[in-house]
PDB file of the backbone (N, CA, C, O) and the ligand in Angstrom, with CONECT records:
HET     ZN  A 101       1
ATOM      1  N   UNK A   1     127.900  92.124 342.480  1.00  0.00           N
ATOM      2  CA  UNK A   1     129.030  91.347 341.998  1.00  0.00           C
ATOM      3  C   UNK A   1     128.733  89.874 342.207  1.00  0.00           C
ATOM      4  O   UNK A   1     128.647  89.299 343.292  1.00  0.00           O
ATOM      5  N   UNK A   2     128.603  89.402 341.100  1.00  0.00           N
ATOM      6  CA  UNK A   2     127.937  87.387 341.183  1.00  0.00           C
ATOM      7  C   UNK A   2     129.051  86.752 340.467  1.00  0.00           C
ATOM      8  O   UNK A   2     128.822  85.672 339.922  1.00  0.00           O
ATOM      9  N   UNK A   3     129.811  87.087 340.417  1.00  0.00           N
ATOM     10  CA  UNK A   3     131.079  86.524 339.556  1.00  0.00           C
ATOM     11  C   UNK A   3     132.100  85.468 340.386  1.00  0.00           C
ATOM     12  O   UNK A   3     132.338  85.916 341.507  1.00  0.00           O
ATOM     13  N   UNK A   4     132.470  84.748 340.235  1.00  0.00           N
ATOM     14  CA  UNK A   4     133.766  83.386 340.448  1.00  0.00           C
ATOM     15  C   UNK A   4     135.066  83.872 340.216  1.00  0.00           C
ATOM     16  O   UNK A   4     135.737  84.177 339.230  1.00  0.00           O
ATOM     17  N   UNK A   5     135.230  83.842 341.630  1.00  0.00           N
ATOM     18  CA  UNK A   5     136.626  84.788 341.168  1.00  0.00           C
ATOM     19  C   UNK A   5     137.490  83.607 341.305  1.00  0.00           C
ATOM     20  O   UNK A   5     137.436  82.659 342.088  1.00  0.00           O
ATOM     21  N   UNK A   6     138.722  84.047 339.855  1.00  0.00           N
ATOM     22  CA  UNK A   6     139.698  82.851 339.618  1.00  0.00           C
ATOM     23  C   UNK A   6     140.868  83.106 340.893  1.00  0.00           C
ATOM     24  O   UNK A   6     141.077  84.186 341.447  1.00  0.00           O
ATOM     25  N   UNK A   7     141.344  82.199 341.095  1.00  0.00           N
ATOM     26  CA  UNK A   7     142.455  82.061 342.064  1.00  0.00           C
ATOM     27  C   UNK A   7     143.692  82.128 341.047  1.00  0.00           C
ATOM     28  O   UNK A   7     143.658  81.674 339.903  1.00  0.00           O
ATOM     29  N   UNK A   8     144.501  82.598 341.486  1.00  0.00           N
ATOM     30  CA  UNK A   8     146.038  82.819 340.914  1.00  0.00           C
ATOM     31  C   UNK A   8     146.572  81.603 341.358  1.00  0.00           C
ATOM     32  O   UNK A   8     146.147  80.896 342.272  1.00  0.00           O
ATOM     33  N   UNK A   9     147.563  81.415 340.614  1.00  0.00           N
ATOM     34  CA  UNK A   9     147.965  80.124 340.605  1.00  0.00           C
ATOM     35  C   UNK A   9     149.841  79.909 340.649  1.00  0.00           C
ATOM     36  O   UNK A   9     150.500  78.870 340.605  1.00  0.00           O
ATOM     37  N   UNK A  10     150.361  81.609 340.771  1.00  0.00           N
ATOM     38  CA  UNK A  10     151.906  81.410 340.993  1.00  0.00           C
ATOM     39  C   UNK A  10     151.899  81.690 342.400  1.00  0.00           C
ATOM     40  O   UNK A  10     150.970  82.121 343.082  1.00  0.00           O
ATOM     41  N   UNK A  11     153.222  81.344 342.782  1.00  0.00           N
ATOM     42  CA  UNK A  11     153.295  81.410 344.684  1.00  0.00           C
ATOM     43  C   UNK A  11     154.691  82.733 344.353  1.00  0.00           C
ATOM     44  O   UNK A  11     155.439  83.186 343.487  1.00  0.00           O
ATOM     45  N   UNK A  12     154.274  82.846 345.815  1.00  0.00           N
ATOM     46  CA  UNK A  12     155.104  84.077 346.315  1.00  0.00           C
ATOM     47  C   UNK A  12     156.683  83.822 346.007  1.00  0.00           C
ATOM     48  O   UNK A  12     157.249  84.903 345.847  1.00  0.00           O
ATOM     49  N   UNK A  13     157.325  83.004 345.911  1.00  0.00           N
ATOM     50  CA  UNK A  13     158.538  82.914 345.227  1.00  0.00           C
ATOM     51  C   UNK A  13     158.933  82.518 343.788  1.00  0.00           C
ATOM     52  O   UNK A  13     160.079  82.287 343.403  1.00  0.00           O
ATOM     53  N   UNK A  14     157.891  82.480 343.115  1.00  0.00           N
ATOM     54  CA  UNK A  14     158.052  82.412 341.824  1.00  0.00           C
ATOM     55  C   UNK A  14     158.725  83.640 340.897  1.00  0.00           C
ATOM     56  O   UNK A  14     158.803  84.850 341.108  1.00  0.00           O
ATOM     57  N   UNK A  15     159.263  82.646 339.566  1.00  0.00           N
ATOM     58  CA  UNK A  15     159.854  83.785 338.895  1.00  0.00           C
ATOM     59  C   UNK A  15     159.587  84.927 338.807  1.00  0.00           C
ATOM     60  O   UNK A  15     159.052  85.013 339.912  1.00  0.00           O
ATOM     61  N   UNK A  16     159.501  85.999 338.369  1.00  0.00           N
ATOM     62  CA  UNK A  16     158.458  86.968 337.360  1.00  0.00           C
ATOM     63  C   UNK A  16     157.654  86.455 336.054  1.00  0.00           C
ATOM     64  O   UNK A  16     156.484  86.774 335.842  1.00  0.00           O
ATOM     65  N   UNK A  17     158.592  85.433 335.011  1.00  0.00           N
ATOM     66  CA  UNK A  17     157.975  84.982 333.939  1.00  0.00           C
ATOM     67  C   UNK A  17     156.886  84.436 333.979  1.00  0.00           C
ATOM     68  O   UNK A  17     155.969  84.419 333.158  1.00  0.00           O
ATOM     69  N   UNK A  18     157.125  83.451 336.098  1.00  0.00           N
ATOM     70  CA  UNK A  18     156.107  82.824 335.979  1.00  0.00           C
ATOM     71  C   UNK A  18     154.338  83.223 336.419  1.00  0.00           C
ATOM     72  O   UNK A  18     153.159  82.889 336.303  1.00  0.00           O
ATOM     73  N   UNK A  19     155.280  84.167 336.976  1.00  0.00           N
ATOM     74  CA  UNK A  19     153.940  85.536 337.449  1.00  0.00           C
ATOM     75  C   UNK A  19     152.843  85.990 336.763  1.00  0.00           C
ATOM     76  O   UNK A  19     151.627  86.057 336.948  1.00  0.00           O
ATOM     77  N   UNK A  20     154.197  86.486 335.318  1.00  0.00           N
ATOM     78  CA  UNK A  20     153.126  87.026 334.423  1.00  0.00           C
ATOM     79  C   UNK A  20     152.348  85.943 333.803  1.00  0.00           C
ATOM     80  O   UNK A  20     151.158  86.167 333.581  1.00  0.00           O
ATOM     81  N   UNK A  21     153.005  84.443 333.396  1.00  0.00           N
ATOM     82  CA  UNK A  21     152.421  83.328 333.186  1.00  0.00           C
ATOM     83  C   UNK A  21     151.309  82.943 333.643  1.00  0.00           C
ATOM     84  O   UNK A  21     150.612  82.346 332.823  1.00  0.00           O
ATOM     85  N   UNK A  22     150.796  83.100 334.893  1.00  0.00           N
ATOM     86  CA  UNK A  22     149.875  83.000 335.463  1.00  0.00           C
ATOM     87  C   UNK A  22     148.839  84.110 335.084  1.00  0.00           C
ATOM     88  O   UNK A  22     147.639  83.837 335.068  1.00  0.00           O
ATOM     89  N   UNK A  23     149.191  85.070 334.849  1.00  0.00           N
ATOM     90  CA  UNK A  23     148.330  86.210 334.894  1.00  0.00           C
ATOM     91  C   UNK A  23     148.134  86.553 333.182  1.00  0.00           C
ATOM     92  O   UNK A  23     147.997  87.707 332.776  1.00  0.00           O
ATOM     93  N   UNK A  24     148.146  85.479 332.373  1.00  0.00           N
ATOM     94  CA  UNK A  24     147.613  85.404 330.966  1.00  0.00           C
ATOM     95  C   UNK A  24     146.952  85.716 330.773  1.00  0.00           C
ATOM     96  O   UNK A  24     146.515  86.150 331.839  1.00  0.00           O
ATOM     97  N   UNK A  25     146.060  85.998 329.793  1.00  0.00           N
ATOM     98  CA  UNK A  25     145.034  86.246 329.087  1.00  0.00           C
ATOM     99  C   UNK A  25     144.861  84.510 329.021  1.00  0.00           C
ATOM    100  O   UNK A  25     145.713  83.667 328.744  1.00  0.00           O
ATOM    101  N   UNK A  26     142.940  84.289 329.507  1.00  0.00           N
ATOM    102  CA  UNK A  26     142.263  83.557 329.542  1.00  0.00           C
ATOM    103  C   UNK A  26     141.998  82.983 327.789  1.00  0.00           C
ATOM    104  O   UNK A  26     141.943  81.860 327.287  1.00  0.00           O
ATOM    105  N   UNK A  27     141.895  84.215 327.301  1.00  0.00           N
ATOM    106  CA  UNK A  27     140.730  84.128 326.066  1.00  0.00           C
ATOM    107  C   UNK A  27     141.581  84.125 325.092  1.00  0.00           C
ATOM    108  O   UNK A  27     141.021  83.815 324.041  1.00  0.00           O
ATOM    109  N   UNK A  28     142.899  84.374 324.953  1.00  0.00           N
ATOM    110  CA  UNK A  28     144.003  84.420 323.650  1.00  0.00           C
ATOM    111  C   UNK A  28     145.033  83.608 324.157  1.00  0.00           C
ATOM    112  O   UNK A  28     145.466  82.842 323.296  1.00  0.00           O
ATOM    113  N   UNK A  29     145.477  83.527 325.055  1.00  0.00           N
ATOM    114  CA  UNK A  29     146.697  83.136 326.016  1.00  0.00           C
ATOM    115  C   UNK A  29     147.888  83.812 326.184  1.00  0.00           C
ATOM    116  O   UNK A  29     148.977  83.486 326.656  1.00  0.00           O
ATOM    117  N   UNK A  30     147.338  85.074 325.577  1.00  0.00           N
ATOM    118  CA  UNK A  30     148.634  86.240 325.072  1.00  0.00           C
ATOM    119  C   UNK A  30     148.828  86.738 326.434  1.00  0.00           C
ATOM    120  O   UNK A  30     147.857  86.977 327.151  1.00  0.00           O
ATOM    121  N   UNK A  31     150.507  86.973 326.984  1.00  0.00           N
ATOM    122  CA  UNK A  31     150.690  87.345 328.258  1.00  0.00           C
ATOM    123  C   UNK A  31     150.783  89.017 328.440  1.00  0.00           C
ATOM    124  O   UNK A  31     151.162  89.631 329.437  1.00  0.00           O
ATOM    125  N   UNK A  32     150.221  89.657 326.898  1.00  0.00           N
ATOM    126  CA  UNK A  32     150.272  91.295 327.111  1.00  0.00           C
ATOM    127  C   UNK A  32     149.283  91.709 327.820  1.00  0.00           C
ATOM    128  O   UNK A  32     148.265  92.112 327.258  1.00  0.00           O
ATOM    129  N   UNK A  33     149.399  91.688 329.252  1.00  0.00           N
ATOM    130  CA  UNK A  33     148.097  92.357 330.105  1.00  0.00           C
ATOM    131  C   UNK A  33     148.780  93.107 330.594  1.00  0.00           C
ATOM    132  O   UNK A  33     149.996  93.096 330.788  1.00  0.00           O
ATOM    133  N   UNK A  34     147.737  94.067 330.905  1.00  0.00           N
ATOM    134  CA  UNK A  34     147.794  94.606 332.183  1.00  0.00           C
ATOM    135  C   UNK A  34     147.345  94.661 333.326  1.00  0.00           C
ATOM    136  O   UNK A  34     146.162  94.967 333.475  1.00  0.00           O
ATOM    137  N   UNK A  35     147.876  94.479 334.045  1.00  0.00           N
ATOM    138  CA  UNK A  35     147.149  94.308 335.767  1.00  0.00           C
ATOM    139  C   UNK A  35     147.013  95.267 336.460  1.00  0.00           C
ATOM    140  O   UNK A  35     147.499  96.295 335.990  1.00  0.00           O
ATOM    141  N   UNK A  36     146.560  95.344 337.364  1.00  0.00           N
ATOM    142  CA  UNK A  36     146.532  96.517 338.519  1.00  0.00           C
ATOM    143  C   UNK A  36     146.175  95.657 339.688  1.00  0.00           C
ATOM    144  O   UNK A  36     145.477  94.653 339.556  1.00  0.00           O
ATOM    145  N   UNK A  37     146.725  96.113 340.993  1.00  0.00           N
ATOM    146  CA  UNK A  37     146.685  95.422 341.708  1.00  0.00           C
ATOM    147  C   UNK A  37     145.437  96.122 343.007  1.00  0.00           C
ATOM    148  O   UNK A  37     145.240  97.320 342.802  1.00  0.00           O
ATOM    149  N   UNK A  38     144.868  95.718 343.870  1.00  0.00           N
ATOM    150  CA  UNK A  38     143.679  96.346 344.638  1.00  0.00           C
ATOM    151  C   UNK A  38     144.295  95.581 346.134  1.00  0.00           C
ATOM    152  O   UNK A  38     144.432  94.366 346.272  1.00  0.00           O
ATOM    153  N   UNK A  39     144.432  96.032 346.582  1.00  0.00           N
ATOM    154  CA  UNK A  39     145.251  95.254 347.806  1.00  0.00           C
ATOM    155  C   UNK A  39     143.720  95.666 348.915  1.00  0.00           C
ATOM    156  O   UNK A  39     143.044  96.693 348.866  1.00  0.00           O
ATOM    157  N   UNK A  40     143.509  94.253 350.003  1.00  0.00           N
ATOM    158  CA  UNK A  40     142.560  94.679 350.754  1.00  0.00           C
ATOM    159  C   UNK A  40     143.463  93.932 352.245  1.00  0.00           C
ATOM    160  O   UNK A  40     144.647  93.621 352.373  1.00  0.00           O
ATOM    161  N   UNK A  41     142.248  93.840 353.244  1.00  0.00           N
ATOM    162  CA  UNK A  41     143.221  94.010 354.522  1.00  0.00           C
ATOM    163  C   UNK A  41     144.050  92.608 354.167  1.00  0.00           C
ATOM    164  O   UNK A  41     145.049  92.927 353.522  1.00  0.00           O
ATOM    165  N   UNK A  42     143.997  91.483 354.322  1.00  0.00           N
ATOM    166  CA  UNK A  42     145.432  90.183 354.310  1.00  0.00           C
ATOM    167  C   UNK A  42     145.091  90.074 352.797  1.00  0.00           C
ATOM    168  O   UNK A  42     145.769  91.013 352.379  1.00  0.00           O
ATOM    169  N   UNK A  43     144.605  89.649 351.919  1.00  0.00           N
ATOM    170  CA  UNK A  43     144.104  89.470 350.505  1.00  0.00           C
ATOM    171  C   UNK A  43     144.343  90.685 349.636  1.00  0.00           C
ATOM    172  O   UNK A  43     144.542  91.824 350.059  1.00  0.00           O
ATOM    173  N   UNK A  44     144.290  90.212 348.064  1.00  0.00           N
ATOM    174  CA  UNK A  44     144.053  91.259 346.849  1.00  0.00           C
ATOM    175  C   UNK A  44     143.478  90.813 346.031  1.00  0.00           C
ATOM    176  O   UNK A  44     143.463  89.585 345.944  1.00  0.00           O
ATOM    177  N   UNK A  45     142.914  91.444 345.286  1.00  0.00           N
ATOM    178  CA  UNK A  45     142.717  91.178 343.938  1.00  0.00           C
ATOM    179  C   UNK A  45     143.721  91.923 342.869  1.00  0.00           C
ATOM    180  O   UNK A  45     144.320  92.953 343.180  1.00  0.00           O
ATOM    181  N   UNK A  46     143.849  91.286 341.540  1.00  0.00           N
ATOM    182  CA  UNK A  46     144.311  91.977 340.590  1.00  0.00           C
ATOM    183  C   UNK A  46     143.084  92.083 339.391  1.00  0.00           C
ATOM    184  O   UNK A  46     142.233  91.198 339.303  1.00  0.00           O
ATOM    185  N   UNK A  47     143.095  92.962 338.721  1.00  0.00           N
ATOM    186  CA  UNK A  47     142.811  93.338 337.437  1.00  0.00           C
ATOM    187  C   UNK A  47     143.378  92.987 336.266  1.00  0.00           C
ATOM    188  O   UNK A  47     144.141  93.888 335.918  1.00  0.00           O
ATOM    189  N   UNK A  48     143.355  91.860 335.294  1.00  0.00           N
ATOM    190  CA  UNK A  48     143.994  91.968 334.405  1.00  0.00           C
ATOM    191  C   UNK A  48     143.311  91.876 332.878  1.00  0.00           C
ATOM    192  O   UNK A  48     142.701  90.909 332.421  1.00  0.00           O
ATOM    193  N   UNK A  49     143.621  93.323 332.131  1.00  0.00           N
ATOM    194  CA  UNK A  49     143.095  93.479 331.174  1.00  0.00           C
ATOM    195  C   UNK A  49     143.985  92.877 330.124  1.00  0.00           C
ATOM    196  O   UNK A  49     145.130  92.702 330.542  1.00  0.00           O
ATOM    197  N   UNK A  50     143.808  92.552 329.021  1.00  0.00           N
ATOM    198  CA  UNK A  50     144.294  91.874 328.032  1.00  0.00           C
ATOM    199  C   UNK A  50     144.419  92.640 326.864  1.00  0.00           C
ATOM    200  O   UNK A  50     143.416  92.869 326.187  1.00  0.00           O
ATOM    201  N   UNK A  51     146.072  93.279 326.379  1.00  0.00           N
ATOM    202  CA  UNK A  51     146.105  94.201 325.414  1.00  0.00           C
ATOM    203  C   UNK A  51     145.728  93.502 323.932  1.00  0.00           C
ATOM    204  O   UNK A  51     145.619  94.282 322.986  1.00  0.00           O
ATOM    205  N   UNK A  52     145.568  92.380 323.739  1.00  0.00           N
ATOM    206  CA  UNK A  52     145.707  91.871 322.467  1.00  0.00           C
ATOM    207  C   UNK A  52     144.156  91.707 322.328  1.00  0.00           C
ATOM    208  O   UNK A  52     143.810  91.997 321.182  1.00  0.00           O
ATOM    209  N   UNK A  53     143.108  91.332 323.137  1.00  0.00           N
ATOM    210  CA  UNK A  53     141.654  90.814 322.947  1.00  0.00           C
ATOM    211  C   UNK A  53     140.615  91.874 323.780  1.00  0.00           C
ATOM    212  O   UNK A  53     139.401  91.803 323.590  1.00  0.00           O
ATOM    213  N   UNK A  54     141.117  92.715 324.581  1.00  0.00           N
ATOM    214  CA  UNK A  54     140.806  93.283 325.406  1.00  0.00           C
ATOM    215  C   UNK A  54     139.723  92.390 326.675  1.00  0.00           C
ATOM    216  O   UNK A  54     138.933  92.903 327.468  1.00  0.00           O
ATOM    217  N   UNK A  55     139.977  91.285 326.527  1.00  0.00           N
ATOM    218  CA  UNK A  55     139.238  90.587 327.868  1.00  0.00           C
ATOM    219  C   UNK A  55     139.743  91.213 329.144  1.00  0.00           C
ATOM    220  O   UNK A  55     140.931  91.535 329.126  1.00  0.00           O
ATOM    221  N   UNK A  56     139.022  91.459 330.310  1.00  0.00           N
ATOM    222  CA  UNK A  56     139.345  91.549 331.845  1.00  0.00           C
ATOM    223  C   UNK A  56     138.830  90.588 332.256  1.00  0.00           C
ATOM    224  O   UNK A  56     138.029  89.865 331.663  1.00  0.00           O
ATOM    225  N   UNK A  57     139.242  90.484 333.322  1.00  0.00           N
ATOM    226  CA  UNK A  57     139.214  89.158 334.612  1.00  0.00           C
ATOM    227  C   UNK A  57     139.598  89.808 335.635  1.00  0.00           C
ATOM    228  O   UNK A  57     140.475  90.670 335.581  1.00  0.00           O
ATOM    229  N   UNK A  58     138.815  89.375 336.977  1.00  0.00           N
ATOM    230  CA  UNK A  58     139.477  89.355 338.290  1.00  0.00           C
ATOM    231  C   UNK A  58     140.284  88.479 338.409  1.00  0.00           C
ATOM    232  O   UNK A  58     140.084  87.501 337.689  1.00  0.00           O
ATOM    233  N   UNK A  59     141.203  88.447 339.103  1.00  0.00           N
ATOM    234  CA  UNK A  59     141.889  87.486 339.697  1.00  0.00           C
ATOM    235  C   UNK A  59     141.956  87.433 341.345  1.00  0.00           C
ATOM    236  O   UNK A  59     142.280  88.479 341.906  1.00  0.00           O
ATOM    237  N   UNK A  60     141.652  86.207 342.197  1.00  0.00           N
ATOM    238  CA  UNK A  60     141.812  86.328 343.617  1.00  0.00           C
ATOM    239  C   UNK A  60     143.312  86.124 344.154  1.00  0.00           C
ATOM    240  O   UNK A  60     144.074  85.375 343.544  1.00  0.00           O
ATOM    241  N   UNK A  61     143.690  86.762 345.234  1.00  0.00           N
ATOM    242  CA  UNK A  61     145.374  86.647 345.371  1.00  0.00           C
ATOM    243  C   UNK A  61     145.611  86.579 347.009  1.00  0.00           C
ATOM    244  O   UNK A  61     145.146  87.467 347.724  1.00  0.00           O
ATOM    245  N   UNK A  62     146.277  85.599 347.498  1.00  0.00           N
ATOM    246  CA  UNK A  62     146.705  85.147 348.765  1.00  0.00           C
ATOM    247  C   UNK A  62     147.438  86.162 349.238  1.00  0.00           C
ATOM    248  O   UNK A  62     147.951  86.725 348.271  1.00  0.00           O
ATOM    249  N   UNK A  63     147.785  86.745 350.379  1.00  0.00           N
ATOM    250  CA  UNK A  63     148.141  87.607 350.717  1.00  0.00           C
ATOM    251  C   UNK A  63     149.648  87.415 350.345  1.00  0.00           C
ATOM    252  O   UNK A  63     150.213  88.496 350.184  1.00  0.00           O
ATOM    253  N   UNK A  64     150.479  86.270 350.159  1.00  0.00           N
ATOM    254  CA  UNK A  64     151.363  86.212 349.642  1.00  0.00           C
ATOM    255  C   UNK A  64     151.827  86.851 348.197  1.00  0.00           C
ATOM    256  O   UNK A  64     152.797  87.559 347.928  1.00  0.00           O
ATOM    257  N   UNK A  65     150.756  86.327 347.360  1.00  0.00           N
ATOM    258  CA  UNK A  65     150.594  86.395 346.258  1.00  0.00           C
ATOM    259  C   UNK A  65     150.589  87.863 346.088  1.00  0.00           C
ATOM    260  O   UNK A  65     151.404  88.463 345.387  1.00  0.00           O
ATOM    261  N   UNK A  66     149.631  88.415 346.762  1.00  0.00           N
ATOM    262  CA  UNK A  66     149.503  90.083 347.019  1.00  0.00           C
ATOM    263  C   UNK A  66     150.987  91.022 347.267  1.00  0.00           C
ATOM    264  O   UNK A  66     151.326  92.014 346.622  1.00  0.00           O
ATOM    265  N   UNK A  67     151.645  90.441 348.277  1.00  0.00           N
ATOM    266  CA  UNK A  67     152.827  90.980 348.188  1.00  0.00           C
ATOM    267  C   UNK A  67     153.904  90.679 347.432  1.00  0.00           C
ATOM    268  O   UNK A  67     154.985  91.249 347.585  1.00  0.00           O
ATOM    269  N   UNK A  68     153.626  89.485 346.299  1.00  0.00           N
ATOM    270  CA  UNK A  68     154.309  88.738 345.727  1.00  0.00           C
ATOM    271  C   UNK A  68     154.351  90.173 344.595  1.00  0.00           C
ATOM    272  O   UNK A  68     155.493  90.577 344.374  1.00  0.00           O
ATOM    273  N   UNK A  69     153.446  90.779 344.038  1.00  0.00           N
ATOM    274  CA  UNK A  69     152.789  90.970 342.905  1.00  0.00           C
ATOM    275  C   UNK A  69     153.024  92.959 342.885  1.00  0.00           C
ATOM    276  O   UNK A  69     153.374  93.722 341.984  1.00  0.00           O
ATOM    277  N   UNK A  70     152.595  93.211 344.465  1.00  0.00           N
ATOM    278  CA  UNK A  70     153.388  94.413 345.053  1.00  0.00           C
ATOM    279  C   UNK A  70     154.904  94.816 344.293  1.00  0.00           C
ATOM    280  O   UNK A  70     155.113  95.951 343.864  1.00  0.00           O
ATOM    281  N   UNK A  71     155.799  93.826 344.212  1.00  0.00           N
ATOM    282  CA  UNK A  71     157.239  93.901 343.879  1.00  0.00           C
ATOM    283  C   UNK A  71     157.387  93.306 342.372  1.00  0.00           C
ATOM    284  O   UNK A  71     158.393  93.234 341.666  1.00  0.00           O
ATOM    285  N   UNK A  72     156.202  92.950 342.146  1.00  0.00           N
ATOM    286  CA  UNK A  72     156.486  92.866 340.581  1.00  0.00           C
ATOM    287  C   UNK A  72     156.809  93.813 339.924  1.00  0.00           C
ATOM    288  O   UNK A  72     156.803  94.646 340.830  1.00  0.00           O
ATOM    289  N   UNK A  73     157.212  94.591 338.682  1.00  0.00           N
ATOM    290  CA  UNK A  73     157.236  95.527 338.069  1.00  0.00           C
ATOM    291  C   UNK A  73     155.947  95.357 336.783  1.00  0.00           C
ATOM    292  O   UNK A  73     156.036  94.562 335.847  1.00  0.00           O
ATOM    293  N   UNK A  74     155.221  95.946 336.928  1.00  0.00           N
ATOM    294  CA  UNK A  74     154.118  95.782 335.734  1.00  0.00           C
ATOM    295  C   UNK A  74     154.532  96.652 334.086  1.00  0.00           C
ATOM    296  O   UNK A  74     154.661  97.822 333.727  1.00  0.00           O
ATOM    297  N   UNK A  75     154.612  95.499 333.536  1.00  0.00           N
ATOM    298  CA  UNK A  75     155.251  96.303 332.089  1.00  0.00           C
ATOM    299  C   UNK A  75     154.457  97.312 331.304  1.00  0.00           C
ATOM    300  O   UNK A  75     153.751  97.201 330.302  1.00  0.00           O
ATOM    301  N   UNK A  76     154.833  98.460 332.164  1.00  0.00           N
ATOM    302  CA  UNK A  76     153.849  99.804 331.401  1.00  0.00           C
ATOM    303  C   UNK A  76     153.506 100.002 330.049  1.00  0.00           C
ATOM    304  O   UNK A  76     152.828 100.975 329.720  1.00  0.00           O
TER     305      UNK A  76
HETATM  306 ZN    ZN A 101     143.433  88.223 325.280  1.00  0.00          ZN2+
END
Protein backbone atom coordinates (compact mmCIF):
# COMPACT_ATOMS: atom_id res chain seq x y z
CA UNK A 1 0.00 0.00 0.00
CA UNK A 2 2.07 3.37 -1.37
CA UNK A 3 -0.89 5.49 -1.58
CA UNK A 4 -1.60 9.25 0.22
CA UNK A 5 -4.22 8.89 2.13
CA UNK A 6 -6.68 11.97 1.92
CA UNK A 7 -7.70 13.40 5.25
CA UNK A 8 -11.44 14.12 5.74
CA UNK A 9 -12.17 17.34 6.14
CA UNK A 10 -15.78 17.51 8.20
CA UNK A 11 -15.46 17.57 12.13
CA UNK A 12 -17.31 15.55 14.49
CA UNK A 13 -20.18 17.99 14.88
CA UNK A 14 -20.96 18.69 11.57
CA UNK A 15 -24.16 18.41 9.72
CA UNK A 16 -24.80 15.14 7.89
CA UNK A 17 -25.03 17.22 4.50
CA UNK A 18 -21.84 18.30 5.47
CA UNK A 19 -20.46 14.84 6.02
CA UNK A 20 -21.55 13.53 3.00
CA UNK A 21 -20.08 16.85 1.42
CA UNK A 22 -16.91 15.97 2.41
CA UNK A 23 -17.05 12.51 1.39
CA UNK A 24 -17.74 13.47 -2.51
CA UNK A 25 -16.66 11.99 -5.26
CA UNK A 26 -13.15 13.43 -6.12
CA UNK A 27 -13.49 12.77 -9.89
CA UNK A 28 -17.30 13.96 -10.70
CA UNK A 29 -18.12 15.83 -7.49
CA UNK A 30 -21.28 13.76 -7.40
CA UNK A 31 -22.13 13.10 -3.60
CA UNK A 32 -23.72 9.42 -4.63
CA UNK A 33 -21.09 7.31 -2.78
CA UNK A 34 -20.84 4.87 -0.92
CA UNK A 35 -18.75 4.49 2.05
CA UNK A 36 -17.95 1.89 4.39
CA UNK A 37 -16.39 2.58 7.30
CA UNK A 38 -13.04 0.30 8.74
CA UNK A 39 -12.67 1.50 12.22
CA UNK A 40 -9.02 0.72 13.75
CA UNK A 41 -7.80 1.12 17.41
CA UNK A 42 -8.30 5.49 17.97
CA UNK A 43 -8.45 6.12 13.93
CA UNK A 44 -10.56 4.88 10.68
CA UNK A 45 -10.58 4.83 7.47
CA UNK A 46 -13.56 5.06 5.14
CA UNK A 47 -14.09 3.63 1.71
CA UNK A 48 -15.79 5.69 -0.61
CA UNK A 49 -16.91 4.35 -3.85
CA UNK A 50 -18.57 6.64 -6.27
CA UNK A 51 -22.01 5.44 -7.78
CA UNK A 52 -21.99 7.81 -10.73
CA UNK A 53 -18.02 7.28 -12.04
CA UNK A 54 -17.25 4.40 -10.05
CA UNK A 55 -13.93 6.04 -8.59
CA UNK A 56 -12.78 4.71 -4.89
CA UNK A 57 -10.66 6.55 -2.54
CA UNK A 58 -9.47 6.03 0.91
CA UNK A 59 -10.22 8.45 3.11
CA UNK A 60 -8.14 9.03 6.59
CA UNK A 61 -10.53 9.80 9.68
CA UNK A 62 -9.71 11.26 13.25
CA UNK A 63 -11.04 9.27 15.73
CA UNK A 64 -13.64 11.84 16.04
CA UNK A 65 -14.43 11.80 12.65
CA UNK A 66 -14.60 7.90 13.05
CA UNK A 67 -17.24 8.12 15.54
CA UNK A 68 -18.63 11.02 13.83
CA UNK A 69 -19.33 8.75 10.73
CA UNK A 70 -20.26 5.52 13.09
CA UNK A 71 -23.75 7.51 13.61
CA UNK A 72 -24.07 8.59 10.26
CA UNK A 73 -26.70 6.70 8.41
CA UNK A 74 -25.13 5.62 5.00
CA UNK A 75 -27.75 5.98 2.19
CA UNK A 76 -28.16 2.31 1.14
ZN1 LIG B 1 -17.59 10.04 -9.29
Amino acid sequence: MDQTLELASFRGNDEPCLVEAALACRMCLSSDVEWSLAVEDFEGQVECACRSCGYVRLVSLTSEQTLRLSLQPSHA
